[in-house]
N, CA, C and O atoms as CSV, one atom per row, in Angstrom:
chain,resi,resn,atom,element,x,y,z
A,1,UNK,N,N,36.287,3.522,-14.958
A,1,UNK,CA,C,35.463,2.423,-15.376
A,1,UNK,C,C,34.077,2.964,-15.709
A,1,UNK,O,O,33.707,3.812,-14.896
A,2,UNK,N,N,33.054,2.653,-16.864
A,2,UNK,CA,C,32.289,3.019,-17.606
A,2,UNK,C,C,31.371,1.500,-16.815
A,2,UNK,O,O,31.474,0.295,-17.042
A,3,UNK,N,N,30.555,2.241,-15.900
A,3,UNK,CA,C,28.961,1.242,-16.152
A,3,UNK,C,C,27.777,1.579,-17.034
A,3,UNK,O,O,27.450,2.687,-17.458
A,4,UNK,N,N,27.173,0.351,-17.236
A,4,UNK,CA,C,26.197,0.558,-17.917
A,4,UNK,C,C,25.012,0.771,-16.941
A,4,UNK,O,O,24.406,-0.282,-16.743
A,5,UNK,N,N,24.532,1.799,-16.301
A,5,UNK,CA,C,23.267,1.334,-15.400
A,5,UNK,C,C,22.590,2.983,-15.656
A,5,UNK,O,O,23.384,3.916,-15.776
A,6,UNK,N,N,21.363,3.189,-15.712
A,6,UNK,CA,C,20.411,4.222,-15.703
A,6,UNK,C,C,20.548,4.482,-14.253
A,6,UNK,O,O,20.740,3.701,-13.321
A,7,UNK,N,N,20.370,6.065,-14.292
A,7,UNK,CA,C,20.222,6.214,-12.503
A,7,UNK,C,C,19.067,7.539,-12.766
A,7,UNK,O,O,18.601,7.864,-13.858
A,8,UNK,N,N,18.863,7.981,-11.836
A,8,UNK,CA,C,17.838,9.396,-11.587
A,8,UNK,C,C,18.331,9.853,-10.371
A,8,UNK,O,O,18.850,9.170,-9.488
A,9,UNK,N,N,18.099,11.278,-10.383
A,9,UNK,CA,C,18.562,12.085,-9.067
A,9,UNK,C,C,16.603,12.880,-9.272
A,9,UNK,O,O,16.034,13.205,-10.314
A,10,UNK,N,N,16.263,12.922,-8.312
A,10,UNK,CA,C,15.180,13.603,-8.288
A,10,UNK,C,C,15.446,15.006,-7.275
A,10,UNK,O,O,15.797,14.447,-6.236
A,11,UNK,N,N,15.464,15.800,-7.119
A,11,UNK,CA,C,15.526,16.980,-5.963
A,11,UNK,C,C,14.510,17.492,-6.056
A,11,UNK,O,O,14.110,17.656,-7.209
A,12,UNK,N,N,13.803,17.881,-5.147
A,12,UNK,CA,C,12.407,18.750,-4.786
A,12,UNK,C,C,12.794,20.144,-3.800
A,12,UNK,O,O,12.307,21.273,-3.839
A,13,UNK,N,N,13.429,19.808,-3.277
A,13,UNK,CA,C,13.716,21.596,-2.233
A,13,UNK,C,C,14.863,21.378,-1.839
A,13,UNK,O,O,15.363,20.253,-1.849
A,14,UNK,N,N,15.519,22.546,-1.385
A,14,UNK,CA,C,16.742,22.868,-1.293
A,14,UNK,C,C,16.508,23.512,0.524
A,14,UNK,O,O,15.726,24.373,0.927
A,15,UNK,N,N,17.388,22.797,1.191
A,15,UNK,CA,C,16.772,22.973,2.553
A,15,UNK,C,C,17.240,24.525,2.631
A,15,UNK,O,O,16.241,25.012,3.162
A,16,UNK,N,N,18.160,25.626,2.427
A,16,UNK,CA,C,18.502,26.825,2.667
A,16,UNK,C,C,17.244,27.348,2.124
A,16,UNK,O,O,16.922,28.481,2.480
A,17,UNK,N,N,16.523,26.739,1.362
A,17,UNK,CA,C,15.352,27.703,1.124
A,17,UNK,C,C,13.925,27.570,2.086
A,17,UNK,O,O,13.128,26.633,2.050
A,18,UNK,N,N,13.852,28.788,2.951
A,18,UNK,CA,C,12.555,28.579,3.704
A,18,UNK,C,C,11.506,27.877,3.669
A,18,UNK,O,O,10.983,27.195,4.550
A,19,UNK,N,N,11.068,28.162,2.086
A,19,UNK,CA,C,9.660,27.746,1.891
A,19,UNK,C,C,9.717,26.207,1.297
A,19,UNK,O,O,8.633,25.647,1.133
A,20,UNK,N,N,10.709,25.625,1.026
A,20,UNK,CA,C,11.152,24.635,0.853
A,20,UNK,C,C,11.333,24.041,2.045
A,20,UNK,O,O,10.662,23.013,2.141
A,21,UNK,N,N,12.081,24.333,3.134
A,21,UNK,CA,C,12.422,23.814,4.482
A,21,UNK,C,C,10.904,23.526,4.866
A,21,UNK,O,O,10.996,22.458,5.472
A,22,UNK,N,N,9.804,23.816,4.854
A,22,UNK,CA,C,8.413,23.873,5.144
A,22,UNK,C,C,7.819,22.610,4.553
A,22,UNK,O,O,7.021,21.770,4.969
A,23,UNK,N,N,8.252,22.719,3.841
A,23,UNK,CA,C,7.627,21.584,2.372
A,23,UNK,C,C,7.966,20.009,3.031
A,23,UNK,O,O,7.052,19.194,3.158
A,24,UNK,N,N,9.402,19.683,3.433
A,24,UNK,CA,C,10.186,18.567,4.081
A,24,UNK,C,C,9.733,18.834,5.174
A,24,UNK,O,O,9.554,17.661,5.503
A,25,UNK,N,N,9.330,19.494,6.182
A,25,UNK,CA,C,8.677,18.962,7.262
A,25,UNK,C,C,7.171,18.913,7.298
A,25,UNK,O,O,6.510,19.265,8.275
A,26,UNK,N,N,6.682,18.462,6.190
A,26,UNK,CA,C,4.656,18.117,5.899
A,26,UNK,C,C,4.960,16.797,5.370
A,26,UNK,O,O,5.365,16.530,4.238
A,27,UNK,N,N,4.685,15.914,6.443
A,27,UNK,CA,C,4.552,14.489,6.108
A,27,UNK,C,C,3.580,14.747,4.319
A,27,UNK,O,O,4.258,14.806,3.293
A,28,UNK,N,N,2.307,14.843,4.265
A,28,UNK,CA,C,1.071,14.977,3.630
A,28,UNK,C,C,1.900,15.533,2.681
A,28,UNK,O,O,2.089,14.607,1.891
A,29,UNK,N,N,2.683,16.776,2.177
A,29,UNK,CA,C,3.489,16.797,0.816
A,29,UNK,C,C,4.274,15.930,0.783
A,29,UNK,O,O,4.068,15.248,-0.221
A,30,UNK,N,N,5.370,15.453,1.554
A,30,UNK,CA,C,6.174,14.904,0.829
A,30,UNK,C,C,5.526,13.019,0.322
A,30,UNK,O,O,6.160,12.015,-0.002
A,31,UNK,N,N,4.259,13.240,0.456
A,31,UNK,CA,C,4.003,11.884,0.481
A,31,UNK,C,C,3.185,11.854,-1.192
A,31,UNK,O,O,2.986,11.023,-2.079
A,32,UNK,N,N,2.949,13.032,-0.981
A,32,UNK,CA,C,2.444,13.514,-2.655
A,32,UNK,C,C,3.558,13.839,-3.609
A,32,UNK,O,O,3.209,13.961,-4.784
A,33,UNK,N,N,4.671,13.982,-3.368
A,33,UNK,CA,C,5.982,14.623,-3.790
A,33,UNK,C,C,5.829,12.901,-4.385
A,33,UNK,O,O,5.568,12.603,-5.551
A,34,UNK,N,N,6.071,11.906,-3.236
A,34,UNK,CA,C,6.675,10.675,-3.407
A,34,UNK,C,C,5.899,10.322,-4.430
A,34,UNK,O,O,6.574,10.070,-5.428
A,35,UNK,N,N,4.586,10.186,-4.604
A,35,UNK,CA,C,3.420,9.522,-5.244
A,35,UNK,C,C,3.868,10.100,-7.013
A,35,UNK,O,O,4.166,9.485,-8.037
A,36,UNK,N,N,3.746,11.310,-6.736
A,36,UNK,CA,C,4.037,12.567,-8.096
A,36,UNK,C,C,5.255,11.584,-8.765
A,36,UNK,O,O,5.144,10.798,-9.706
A,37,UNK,N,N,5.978,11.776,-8.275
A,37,UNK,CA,C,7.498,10.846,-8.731
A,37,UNK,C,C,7.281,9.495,-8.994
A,37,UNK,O,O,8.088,9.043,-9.806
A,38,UNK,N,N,6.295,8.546,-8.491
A,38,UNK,CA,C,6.405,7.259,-8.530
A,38,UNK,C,C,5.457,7.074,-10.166
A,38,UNK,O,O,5.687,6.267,-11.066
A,39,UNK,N,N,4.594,7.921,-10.110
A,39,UNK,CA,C,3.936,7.730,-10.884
A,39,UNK,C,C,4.721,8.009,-12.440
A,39,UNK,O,O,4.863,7.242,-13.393
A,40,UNK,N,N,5.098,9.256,-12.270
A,40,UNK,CA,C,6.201,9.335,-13.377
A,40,UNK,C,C,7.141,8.365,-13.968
A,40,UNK,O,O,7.346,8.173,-15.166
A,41,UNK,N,N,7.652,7.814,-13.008
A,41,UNK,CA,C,8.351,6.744,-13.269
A,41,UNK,C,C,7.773,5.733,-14.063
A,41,UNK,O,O,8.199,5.299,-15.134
A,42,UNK,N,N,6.481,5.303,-13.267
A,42,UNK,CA,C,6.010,4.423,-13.699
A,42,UNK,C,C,5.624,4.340,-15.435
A,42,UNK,O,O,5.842,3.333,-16.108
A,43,UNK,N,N,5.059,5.520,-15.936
A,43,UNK,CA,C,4.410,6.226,-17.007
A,43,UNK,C,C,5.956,6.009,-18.087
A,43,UNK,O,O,5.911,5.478,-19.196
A,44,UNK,N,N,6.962,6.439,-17.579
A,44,UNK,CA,C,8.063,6.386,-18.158
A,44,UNK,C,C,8.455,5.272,-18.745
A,44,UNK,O,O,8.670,5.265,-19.957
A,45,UNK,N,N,8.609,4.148,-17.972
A,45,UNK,CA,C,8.471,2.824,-18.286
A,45,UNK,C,C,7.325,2.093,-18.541
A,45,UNK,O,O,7.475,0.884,-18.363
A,46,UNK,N,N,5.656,2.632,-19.090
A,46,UNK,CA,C,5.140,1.753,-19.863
A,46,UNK,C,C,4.433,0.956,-18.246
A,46,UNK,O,O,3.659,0.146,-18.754
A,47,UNK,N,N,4.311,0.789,-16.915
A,47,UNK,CA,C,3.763,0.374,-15.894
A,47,UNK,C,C,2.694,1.295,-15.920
A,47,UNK,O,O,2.754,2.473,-16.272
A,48,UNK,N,N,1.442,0.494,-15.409
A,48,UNK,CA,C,0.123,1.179,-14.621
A,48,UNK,C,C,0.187,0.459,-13.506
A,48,UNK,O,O,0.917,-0.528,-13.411
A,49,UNK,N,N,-0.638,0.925,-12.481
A,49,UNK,CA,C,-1.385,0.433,-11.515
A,49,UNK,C,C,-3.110,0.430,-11.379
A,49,UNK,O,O,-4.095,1.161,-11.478
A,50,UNK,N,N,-2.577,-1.311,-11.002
A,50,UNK,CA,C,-4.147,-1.896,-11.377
A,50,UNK,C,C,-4.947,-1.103,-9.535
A,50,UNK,O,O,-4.719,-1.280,-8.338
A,51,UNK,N,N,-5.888,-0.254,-10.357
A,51,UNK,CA,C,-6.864,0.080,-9.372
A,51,UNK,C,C,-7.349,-0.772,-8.363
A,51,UNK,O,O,-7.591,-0.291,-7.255
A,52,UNK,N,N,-7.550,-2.126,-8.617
A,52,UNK,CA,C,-8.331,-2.495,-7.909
A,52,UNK,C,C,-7.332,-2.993,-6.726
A,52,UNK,O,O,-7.810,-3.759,-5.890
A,53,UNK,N,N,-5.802,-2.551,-6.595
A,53,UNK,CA,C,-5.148,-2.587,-5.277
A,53,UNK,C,C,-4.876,-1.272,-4.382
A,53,UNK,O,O,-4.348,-1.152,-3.276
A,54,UNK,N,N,-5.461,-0.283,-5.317
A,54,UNK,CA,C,-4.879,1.427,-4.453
A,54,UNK,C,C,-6.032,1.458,-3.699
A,54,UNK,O,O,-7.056,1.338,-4.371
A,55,UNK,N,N,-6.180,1.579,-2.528
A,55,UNK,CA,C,-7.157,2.304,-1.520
A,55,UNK,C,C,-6.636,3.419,-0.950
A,55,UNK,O,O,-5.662,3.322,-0.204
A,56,UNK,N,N,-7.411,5.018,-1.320
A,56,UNK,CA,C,-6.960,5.733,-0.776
A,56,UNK,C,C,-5.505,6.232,-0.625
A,56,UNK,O,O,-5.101,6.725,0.428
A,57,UNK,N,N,-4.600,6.054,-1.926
A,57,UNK,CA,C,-3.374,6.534,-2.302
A,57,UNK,C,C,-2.480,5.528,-1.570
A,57,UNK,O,O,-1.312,5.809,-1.305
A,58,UNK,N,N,-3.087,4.247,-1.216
A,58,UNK,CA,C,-1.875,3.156,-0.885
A,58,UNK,C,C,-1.923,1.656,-1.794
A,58,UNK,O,O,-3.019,1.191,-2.108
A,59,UNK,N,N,-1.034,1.175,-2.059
A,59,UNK,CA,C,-1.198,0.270,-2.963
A,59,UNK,C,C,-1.177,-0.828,-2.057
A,59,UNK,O,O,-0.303,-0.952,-1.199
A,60,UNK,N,N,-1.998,-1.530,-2.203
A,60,UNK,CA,C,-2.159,-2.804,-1.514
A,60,UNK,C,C,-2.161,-4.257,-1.992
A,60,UNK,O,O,-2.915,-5.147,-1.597
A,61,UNK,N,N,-1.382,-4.331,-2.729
A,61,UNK,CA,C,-1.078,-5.380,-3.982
A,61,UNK,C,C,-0.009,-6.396,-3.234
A,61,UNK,O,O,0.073,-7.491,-3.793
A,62,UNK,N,N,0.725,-6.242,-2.205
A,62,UNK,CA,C,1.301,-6.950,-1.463
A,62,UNK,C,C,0.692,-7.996,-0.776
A,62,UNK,O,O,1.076,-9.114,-0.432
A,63,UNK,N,N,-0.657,-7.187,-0.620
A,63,UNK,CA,C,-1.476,-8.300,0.900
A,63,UNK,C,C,-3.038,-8.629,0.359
A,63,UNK,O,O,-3.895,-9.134,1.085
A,64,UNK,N,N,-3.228,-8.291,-0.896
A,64,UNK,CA,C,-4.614,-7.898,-1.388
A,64,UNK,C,C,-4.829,-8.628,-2.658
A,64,UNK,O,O,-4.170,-8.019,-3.501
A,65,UNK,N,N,-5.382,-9.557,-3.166
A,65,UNK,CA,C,-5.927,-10.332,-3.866
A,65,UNK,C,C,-7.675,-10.251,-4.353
A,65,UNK,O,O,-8.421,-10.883,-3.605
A,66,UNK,N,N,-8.009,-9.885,-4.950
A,66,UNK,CA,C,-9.260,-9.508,-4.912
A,66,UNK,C,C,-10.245,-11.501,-5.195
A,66,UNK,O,O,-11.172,-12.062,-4.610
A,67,UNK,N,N,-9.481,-11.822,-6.186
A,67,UNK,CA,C,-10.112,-13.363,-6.187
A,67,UNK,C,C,-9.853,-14.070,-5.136
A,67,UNK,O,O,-10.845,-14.556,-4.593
A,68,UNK,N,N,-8.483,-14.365,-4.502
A,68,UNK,CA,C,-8.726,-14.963,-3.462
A,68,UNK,C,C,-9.059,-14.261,-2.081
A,68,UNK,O,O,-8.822,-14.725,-0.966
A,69,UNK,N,N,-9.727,-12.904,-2.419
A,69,UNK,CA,C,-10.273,-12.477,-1.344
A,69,UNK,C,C,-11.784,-12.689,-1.162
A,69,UNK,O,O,-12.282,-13.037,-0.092
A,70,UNK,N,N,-12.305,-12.511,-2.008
A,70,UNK,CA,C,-13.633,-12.899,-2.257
A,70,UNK,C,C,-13.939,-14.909,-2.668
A,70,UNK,O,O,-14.974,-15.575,-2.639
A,71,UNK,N,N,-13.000,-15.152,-2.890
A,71,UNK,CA,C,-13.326,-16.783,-2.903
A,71,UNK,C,C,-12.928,-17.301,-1.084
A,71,UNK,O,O,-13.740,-18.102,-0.620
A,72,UNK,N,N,-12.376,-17.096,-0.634
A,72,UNK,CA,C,-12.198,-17.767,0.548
A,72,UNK,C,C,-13.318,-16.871,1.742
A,72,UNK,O,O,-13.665,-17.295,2.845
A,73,UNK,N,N,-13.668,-15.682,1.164
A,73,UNK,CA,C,-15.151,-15.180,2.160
A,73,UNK,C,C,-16.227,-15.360,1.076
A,73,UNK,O,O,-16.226,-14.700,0.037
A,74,UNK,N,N,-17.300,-16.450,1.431
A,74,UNK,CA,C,-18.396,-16.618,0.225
A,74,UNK,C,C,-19.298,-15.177,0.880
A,74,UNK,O,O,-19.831,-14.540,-0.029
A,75,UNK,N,N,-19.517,-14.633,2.198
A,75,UNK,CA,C,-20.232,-13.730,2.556
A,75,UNK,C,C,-19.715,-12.406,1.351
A,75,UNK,O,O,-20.623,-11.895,0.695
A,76,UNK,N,N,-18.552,-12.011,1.165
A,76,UNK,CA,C,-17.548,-11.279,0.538
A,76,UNK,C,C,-18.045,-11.252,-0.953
A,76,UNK,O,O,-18.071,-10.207,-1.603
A,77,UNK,N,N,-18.498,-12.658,-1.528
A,77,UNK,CA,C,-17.995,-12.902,-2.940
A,77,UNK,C,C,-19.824,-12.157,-3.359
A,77,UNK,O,O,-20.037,-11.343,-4.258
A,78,UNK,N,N,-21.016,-12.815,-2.294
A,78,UNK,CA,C,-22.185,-12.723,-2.891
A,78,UNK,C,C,-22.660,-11.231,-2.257
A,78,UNK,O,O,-23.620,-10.614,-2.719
A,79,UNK,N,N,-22.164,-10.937,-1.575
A,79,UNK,CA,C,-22.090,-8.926,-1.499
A,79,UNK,C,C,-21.612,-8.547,-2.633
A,79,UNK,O,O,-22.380,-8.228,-3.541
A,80,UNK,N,N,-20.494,-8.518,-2.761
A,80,UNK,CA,C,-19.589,-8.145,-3.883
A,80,UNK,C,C,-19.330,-8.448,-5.260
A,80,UNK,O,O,-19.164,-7.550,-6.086
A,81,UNK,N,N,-19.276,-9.944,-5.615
A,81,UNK,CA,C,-18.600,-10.640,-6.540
A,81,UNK,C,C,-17.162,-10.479,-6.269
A,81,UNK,O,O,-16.483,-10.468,-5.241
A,82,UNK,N,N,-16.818,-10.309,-8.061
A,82,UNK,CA,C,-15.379,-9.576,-7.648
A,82,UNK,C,C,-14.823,-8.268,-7.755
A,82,UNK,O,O,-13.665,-7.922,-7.987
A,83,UNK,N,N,-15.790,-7.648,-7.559
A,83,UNK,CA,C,-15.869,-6.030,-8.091
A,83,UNK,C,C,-14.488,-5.500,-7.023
A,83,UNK,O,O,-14.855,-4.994,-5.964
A,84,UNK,N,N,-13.417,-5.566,-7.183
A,84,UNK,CA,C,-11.795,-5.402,-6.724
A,84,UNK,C,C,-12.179,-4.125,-5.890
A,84,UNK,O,O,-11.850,-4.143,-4.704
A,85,UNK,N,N,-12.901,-2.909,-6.418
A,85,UNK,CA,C,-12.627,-1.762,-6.016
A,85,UNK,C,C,-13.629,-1.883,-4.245
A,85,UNK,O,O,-13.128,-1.632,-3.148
A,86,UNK,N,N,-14.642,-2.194,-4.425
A,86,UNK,CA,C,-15.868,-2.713,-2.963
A,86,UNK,C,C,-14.882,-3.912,-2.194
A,86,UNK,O,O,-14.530,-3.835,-1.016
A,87,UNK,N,N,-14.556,-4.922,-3.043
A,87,UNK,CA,C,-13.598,-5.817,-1.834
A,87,UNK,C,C,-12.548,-5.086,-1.385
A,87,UNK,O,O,-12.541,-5.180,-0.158
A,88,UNK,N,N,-11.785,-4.503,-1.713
A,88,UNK,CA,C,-10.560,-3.650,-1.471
A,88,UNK,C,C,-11.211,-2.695,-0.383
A,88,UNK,O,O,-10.810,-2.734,0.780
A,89,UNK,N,N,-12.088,-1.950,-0.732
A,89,UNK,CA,C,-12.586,-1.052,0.711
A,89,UNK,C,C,-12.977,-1.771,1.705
A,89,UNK,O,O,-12.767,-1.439,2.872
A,90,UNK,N,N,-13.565,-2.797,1.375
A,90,UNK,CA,C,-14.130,-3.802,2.739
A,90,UNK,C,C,-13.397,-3.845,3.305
A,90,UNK,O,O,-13.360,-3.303,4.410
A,91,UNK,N,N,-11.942,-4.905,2.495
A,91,UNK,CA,C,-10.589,-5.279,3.586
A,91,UNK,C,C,-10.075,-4.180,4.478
A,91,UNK,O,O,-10.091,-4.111,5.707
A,92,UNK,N,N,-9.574,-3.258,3.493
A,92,UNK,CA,C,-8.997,-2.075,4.390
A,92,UNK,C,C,-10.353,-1.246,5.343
A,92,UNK,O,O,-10.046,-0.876,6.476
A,93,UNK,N,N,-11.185,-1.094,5.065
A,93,UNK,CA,C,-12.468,-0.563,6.460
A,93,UNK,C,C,-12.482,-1.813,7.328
A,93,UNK,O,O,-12.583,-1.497,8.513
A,94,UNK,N,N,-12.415,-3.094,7.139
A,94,UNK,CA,C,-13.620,-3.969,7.610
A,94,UNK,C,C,-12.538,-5.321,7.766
A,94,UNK,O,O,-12.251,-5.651,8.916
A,95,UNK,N,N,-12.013,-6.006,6.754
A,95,UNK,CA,C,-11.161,-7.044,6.943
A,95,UNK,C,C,-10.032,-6.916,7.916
A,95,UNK,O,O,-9.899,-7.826,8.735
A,96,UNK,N,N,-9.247,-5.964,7.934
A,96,UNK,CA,C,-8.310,-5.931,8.388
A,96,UNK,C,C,-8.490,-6.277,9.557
A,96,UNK,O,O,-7.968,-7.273,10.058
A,97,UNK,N,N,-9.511,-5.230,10.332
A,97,UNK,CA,C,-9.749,-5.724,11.800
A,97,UNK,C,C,-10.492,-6.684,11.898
A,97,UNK,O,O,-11.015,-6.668,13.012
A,98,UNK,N,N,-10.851,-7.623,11.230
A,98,UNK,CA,C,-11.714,-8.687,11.481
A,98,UNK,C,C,-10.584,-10.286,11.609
A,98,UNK,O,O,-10.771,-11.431,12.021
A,99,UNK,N,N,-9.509,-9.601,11.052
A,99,UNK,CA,C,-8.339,-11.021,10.752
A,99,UNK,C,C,-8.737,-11.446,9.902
A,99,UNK,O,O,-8.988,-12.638,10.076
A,100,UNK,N,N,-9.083,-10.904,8.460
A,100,UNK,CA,C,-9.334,-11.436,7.349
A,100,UNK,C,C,-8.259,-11.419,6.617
A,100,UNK,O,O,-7.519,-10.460,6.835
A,101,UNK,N,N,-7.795,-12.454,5.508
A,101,UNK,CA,C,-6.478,-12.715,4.758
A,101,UNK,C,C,-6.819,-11.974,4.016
A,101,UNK,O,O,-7.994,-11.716,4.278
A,102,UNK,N,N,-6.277,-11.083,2.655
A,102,UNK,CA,C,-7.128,-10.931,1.393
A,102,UNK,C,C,-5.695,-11.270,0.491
A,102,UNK,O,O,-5.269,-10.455,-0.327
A,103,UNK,N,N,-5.009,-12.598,0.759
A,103,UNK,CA,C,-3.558,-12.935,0.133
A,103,UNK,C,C,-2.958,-14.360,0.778
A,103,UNK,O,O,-2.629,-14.586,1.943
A,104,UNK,N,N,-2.933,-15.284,-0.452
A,104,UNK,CA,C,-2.479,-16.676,-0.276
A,104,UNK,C,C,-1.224,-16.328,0.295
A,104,UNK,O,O,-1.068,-17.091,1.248
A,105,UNK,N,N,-0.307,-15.606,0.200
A,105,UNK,CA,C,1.277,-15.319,0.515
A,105,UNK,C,C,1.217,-14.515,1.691
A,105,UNK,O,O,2.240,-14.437,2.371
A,106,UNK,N,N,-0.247,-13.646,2.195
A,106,UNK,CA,C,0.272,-13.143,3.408
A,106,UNK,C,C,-0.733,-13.020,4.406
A,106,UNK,O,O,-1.784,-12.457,4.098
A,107,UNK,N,N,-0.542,-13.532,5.737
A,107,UNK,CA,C,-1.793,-13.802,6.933
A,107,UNK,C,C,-1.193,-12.939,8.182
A,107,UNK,O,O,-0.417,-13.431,9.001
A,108,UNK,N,N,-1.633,-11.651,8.221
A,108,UNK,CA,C,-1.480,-10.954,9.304
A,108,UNK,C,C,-1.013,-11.738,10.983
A,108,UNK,O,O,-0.111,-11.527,11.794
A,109,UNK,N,N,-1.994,-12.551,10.921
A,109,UNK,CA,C,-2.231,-13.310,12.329
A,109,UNK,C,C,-1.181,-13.912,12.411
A,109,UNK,O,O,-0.518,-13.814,13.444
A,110,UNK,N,N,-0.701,-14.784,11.225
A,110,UNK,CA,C,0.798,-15.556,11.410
A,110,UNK,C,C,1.886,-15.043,11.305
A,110,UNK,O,O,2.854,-15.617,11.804
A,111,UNK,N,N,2.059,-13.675,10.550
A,111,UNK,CA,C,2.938,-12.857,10.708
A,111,UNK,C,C,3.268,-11.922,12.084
A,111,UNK,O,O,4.356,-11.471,12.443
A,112,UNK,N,N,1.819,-11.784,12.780
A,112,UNK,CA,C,1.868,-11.431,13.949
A,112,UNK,C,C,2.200,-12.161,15.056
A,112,UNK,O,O,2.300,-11.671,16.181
A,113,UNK,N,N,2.354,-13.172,14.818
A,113,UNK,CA,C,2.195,-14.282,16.115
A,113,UNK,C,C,3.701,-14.469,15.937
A,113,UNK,O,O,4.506,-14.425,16.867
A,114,UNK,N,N,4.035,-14.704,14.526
A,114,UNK,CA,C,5.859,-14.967,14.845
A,114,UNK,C,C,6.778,-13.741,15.065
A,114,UNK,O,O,7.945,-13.957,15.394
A,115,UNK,N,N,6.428,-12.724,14.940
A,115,UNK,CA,C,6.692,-11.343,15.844
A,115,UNK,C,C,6.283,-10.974,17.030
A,115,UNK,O,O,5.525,-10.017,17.186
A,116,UNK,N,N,6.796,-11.779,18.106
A,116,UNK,CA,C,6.924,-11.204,19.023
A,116,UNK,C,C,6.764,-9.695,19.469
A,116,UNK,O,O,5.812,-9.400,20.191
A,117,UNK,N,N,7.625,-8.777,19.080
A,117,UNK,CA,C,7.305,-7.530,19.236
A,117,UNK,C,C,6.571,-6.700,18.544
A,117,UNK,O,O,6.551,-5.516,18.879
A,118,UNK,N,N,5.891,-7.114,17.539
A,118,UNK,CA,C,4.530,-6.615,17.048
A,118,UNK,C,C,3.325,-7.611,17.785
A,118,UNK,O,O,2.182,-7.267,18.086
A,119,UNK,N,N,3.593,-8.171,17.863
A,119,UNK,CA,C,2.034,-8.914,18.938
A,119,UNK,C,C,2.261,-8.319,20.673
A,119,UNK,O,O,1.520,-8.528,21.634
A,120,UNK,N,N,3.449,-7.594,20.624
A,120,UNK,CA,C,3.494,-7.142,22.205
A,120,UNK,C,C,2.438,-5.529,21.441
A,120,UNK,O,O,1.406,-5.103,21.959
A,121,UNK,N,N,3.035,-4.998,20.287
A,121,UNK,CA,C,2.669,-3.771,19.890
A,121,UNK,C,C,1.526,-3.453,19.749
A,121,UNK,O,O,1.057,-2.418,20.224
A,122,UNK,N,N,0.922,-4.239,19.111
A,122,UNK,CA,C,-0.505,-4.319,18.265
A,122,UNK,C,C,-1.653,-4.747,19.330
A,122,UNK,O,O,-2.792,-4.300,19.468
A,123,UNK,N,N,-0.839,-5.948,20.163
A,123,UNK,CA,C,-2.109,-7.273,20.604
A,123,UNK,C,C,-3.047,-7.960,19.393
A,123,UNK,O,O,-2.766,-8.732,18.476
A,124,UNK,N,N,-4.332,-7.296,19.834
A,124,UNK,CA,C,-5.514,-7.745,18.740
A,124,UNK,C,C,-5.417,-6.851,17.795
A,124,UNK,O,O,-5.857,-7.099,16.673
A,125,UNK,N,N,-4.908,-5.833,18.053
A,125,UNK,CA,C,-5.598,-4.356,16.508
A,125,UNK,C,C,-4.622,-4.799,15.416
A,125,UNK,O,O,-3.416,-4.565,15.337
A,126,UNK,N,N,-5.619,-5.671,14.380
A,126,UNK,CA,C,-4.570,-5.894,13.179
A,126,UNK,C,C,-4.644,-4.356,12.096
A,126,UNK,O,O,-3.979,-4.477,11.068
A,127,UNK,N,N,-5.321,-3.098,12.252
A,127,UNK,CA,C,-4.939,-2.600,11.631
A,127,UNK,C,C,-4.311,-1.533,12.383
A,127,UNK,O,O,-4.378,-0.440,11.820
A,128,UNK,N,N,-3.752,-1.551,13.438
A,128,UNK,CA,C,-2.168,-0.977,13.843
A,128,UNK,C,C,-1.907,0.267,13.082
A,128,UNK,O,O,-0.834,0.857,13.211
């Protein structure tokens, strides 16, 4: 049977090889390995990523809203405006542990509270 579906095999090291075996146990490469690859992909298919969700090589576009981050903190909006890249460092330095939302779809505190075993994990430290 003949599918129609695109696939990719990516390989980066071959564990019989030493200096390769080295490579898979460095969290810090293979996380650049991952990034290297994602990005490719992305480029391949015509996707960017909007800056104003990467802090520091993580994309934060899941939990991070820059308008409704700065509209629901007016302290946030008249520091900042909406300059994405300064709100985005705030949240991740400064919001996170403060229990600040920076996302209509996602509230740490309520996600924490109905997890039981992350509110045993965490307690107060929402950036865990």
């Amino acid at each position: 049977m003949k599918l129609d579906v695109n696939g990719l095999i990516i390989e980066h090291a071959y564990v019989s090889n030493k200096s390769d075996a080295q490579v898979i146990k460095n969290d810090a490469a293979l996380h650049s390995l991952a990034q290297a690859d994602a990005l490719g992909i992305a480029e391949y298919f015509g996707l960017t990523i909007d800056p104003d969700v990467v802090y520091a090589g993580t994309d934060y576009s899941s939990v991070f809203d820059k308008y409704y981050y700065a509209n629901k903190y007016p302290d946030l909006k008249n520091a900042f405006g909406y300059d994405g890249q300064k709100l985005l460092q705030h949240f991740v330095t400064n919001g996170i542990r403060e229990g600040r939302q920076a996302s209509e779809e996602f509230n740490v505190n309520y996600y924490k509270n109905r997890y039981a075993d992350l509110k045993r994990a965490f307690g107060s430290d929402n950036a865990g």
